[in-house]
N, C-alpha and C positions, 0 to 999 in steps of 0.2 A: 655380453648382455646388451641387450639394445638401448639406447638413450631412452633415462627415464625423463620425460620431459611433465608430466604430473604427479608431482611427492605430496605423500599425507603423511604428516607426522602425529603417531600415534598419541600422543599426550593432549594432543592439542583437540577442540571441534571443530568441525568440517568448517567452518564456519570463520573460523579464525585460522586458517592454513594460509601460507605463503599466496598459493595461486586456490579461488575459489569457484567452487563447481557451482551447479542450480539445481533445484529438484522441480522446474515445469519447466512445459516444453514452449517457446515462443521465437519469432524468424530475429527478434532482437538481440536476443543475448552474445554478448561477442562472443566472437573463439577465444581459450585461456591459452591456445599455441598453436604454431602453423606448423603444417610437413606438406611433404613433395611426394606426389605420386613414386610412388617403388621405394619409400621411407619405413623403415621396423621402428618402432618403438615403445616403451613399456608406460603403463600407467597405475596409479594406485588406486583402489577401491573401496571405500568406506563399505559398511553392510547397509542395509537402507535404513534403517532406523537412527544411523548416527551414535550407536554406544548406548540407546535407550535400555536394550532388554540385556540380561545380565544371568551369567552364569549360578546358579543359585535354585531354589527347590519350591520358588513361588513361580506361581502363575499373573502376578497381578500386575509386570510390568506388560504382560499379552494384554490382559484385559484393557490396559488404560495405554497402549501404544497410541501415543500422536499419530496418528494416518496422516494430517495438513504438513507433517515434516518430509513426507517421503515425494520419491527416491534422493539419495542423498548421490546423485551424476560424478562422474569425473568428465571435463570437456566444456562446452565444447571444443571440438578441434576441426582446426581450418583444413582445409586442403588446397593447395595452392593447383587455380587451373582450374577446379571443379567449376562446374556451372550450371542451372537447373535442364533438366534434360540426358545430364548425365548418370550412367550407373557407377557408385561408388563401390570398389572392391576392396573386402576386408579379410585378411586375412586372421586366423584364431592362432598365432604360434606356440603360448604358452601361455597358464595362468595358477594361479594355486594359490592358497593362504598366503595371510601378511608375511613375507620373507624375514626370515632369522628372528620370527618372534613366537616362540611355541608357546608361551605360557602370557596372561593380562586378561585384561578386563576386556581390553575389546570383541565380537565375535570375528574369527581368524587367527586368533592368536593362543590354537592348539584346540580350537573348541568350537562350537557352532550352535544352532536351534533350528527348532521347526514350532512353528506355536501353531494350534486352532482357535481363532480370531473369534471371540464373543459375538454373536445377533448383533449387539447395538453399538457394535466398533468395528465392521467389516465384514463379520459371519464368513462363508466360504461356500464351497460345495455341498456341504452336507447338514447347513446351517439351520435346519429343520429339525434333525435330530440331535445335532450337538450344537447348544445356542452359548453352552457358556468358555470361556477361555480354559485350556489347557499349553502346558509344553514339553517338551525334548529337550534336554541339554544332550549333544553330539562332542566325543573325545576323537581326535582324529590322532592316527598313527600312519603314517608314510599315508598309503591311498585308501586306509580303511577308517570304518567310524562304528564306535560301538557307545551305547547308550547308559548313565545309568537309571535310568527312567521307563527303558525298555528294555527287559533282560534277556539273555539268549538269542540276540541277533549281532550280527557283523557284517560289513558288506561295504564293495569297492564302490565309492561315489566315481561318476561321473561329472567331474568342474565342469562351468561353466559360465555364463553370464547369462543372469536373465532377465537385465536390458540392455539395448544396445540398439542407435539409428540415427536419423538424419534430422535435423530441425525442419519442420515443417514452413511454408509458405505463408506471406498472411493470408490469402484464399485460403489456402490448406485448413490453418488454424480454423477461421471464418465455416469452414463447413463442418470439423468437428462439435464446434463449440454449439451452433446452431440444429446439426443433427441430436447431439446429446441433452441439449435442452429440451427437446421436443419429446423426447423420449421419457425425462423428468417428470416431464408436465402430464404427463398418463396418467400417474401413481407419484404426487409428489410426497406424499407423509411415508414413502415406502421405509422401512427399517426391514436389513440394512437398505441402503438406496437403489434405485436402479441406476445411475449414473452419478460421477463426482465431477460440478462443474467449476469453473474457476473460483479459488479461496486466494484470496491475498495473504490472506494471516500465514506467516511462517514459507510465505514463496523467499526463495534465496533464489539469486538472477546474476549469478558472477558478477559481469562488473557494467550492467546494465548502468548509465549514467546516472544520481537521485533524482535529476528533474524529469524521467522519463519511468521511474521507478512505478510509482504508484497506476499509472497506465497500462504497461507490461503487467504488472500484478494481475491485475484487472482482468486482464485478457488472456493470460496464459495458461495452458493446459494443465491437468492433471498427470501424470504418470504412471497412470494405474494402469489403465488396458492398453492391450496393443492395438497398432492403428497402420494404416498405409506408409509410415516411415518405418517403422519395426517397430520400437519402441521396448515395452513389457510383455514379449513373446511368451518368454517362461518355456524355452524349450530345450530341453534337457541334452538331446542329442549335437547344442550347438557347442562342440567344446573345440581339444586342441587339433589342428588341422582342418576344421570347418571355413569355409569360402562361401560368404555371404554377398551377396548385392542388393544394394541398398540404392531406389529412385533417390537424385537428389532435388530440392524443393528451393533451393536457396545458395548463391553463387557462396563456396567453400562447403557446400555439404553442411557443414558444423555438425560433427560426428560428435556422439555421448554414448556413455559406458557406466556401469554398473550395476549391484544388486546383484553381487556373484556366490552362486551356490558351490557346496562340497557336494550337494546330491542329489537328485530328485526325481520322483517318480511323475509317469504323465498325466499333464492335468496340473498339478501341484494344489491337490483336491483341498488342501486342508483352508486356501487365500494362502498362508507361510507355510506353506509344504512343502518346500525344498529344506535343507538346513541353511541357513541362513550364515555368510562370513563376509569379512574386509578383506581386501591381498590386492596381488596385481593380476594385468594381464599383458600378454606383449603382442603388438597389433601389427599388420606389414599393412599398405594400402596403394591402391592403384585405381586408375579411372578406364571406366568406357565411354568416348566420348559417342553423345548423343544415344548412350546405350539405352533409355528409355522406350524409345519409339520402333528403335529398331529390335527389340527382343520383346516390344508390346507388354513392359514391367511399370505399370503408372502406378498400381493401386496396393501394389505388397515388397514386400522382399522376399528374394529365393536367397537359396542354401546348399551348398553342397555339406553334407553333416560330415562331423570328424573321424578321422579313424581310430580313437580310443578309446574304447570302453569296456567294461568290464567281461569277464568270459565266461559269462551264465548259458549253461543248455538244457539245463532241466526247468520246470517250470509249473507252477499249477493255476488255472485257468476258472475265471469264476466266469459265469455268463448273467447279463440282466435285458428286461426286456422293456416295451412303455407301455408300463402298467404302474399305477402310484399303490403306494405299500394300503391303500385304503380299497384295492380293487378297480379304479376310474382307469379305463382305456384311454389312454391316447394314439395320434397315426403317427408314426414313425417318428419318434421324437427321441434320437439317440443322445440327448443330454441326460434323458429321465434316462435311459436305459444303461449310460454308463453309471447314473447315481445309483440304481439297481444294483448295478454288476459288483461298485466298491462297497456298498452295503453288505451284500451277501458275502465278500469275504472280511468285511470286520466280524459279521457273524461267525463267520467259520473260524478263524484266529480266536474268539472268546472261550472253544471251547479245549484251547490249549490254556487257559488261563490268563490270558490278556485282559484288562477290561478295552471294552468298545472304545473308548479313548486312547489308549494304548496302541491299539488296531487301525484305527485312522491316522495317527501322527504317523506309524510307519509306513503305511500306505503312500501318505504324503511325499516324505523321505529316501526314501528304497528305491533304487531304480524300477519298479515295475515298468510292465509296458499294456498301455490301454490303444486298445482297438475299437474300430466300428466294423464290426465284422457282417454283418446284412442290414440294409438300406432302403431295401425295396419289395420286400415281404410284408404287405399291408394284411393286419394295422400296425407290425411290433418291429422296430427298429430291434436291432440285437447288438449289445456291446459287449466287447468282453475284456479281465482283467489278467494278465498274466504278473505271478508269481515267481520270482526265484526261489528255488525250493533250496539253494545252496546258502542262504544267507540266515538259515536257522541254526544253530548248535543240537538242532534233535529234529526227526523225520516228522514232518508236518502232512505228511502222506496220507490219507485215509488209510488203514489196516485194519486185520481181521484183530491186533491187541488193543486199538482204541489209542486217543489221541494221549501222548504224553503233558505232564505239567511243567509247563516253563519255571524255571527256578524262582524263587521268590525275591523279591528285587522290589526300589524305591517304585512308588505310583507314580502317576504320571501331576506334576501340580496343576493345582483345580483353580481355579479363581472366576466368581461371580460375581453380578450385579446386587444382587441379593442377599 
């Protein structure tokens, strides 16, 4: 096993750990530890929430999740040698649930979630039609996860992290922060927001110095979306065997890690559409020096995706187009047209007996795979959703006997504002 050089002991809050992570992204925060290019090493994982949401049949720790807590980082970590201009190489060797803990309170610890995020604490994808909180509780067995809130499905997650990157510059910062303001200022009373800019309240900054604390607060990013460091990708296929490069912004990279999923479909439509766990990952890293300029990578991270995942070949295919459910055309606007596409199969899933909440959490969850399948057919962008038809207990197939009823099973919990 490779040097675990970041331990989370589960008793404890993130917060109160030996060595402490941060949940924004700023060029001050120190490394919590140094490695040497061509160094393996494992790290532990909180889920982002910190232990907030809880294994149990209500919805209302979704509804009232602190957003200002997350992501709850492990890192950063230095790289000795790194320097800005450089491409940092990461390697994905292994990751999976909290080690030797099947059963507790934490998410990882034999169990996991997927929540849809209320209107006025997050909303999501589909936050028009479903405004109020719902959840998933996930039982995980070796590589599989089955529900009891959604019955009659089973299906091999694909691990992974879905954050993971480099500390950004202070220019770097300086132009998020500035770009994302700007964008604010459009639609500021927007619910949920159109962007989240820097909150002090509840920033944790490792071991950022106190006389510099309240500065850094001030200034440092959110962790929500993804940006030109990587960041909050949310991308499903980055698991084990995945070879990422990362531009670096900041002499030691200061690489950060967490918010690892047992599974998630594309998109992770729901805002917590993946299932949500703590564990580790074990990370190999290497540099290209001045790899920036020379492979013209300033503005994103590339990827090579892993070779594990699940061995679905059957599949059923929803299509949507941009057209809003009210009839208004739009040109080519394949965000409407993938919200289309997972619409029409929550519809289609209801009339196996799911409710429409039911339908979207798995959607979330399930490894589907979403496509933008034409782009340039004005005026209707076309997206489409594929289905594994393997991850039902009964044929989800259109037939001439008509669709089967899913066994009768706990609902999915509900929790409102109202």
């Amino acid at each position: 096993m490779p040097e675990l050089i970041f331990p989370l002991d589960s008793t404890k809050k993130f917060t109160d750990q030996a060595k402490v992570g941060h949940n924004r992204w700023h060029p001050e925060i120190p490394p919590v530890a140094w490695v040497k290019p061509g160094d393996s090493f494992r790290v532990h994982c909180r889920e982002w929430f910190d232990g907030a949401i809880h294994n149990d049949d209500s919805a209302e720790d979704i509804r009232d999740a602190p957003l200002t807590t997350v992501h709850a980082l492990s890192g950063p970590f230095g790289v000795e040698g790194a320097e800005p201009g450089d491409l940092l190489i990461v390697d994905i060797l292994d990751l999976g649930p909290i080690p030797q803990e099947d059963s507790g309170p934490l998410a990882g610890q034999g169990w996991g979630y997927t929540g849809i995020f209320a209107t006025r604490n997050g909303g999501g994808f589909l936050t028009e039609q479903f405004p109020d909180a719902y959840k998933a509780i996930w039982d995980f067995s070796g590589q599989n996860a089955t529900s009891r809130h959604i019955a009659g499905v089973s299906f091999t997650g694909i691990v992974h992290p879905g954050l993971m990157g480099t500390a950004p510059s202070a220019e770097l910062l300086g132009k998020w922060n500035a770009r994302e303001a700007a964008l604010i200022a459009t639609d500021p009373q927007r619910v949920p927001p159109l962007a989240l800019p820097p909150e002090p309240r509840d920033a944790v900054l490792g071991s950022v110095p106190r006389s510099d604390f309240d500065r850094v607060a001030a200034e440092a990013a959110r962790t929500a979306p993804p940006r030109e460091n990587g960041g909050n990708q949310d991308i499903k296929n980055l698991t084990k065997g995945s070879r990422v490069f990362y531009p670096v912004f900041v002499p030691g990279a200061n690489l950060s890690v967490g918010d690892l999923h047992f599974s998630q479909g594309d998109g992770e439509i729901t805002f917590c559409g993946a299932i949500e766990m703590g564990g580790f990952i074990d990370l190999h890293v290497d540099l290209i020096k001045n790899g920036m300029q020379t492979y013209g990578v300033g503005e994103n991270a590339i990827f090579m995706p892993g070779r594990v995942s699940p061995q679905y070949s059957e599949w059923l295919a929803f299509s949507g187009v941009s057209v809003t459910l009210d009839g208004e055309q739009h040109y080519l606007d394949s965000q409407l047209a993938y919200q289309r596409a997972c619409l029409h199969a929550i519809d289609y899933l209801t009339n196996f007996g799911y409710s429409p909440e039911q339908a979207y959490l798995l959607l979330g969850a399930a490894p589907i795979e979403g496509r933008l399948s034409g782009v340039v057919d004005i005026p209707n962008s076309c997206a489409t959703v594929y289905l594994p038809t393997a991850i039902f207990d009964f044929d989800v197939r259109p037939n001439a006997s008509g669709p089967a009823r899913v066994p009768e099973g706990t609902a999915a919990p509900h929790a409102s504002f109202t």
